[in-house]
C-alpha positions, 0 to 999 in steps of 0.5 A: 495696663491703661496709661492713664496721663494726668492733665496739669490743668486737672491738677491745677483744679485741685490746687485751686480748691484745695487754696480755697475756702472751700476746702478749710476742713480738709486736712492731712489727706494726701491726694493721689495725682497719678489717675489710679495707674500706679500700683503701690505696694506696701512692705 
């Protein structure tokens, strides 16, 4: 398995986007800030 670690200022980015007017149609999305190395698994 790749350890992938997720930098604060990557999600800092996204914060700031998601804060912006840019982003006013984005709504009800969870955003995944692991980098894709967690497996998840639904039951």
């Amino acid at each position: 398995m790749i350890l992938i670690v997720v930098d604060a200022k990557e999600i800092a980015q996204v914060v700031t986007f998601l804060a912006s007017t840019k982003a006013a149609n984005i709504t009800g999305v969870a955003i995944d800030a692991s980098g894709g190395s967690i497996p998840v698994m639904f039951q």
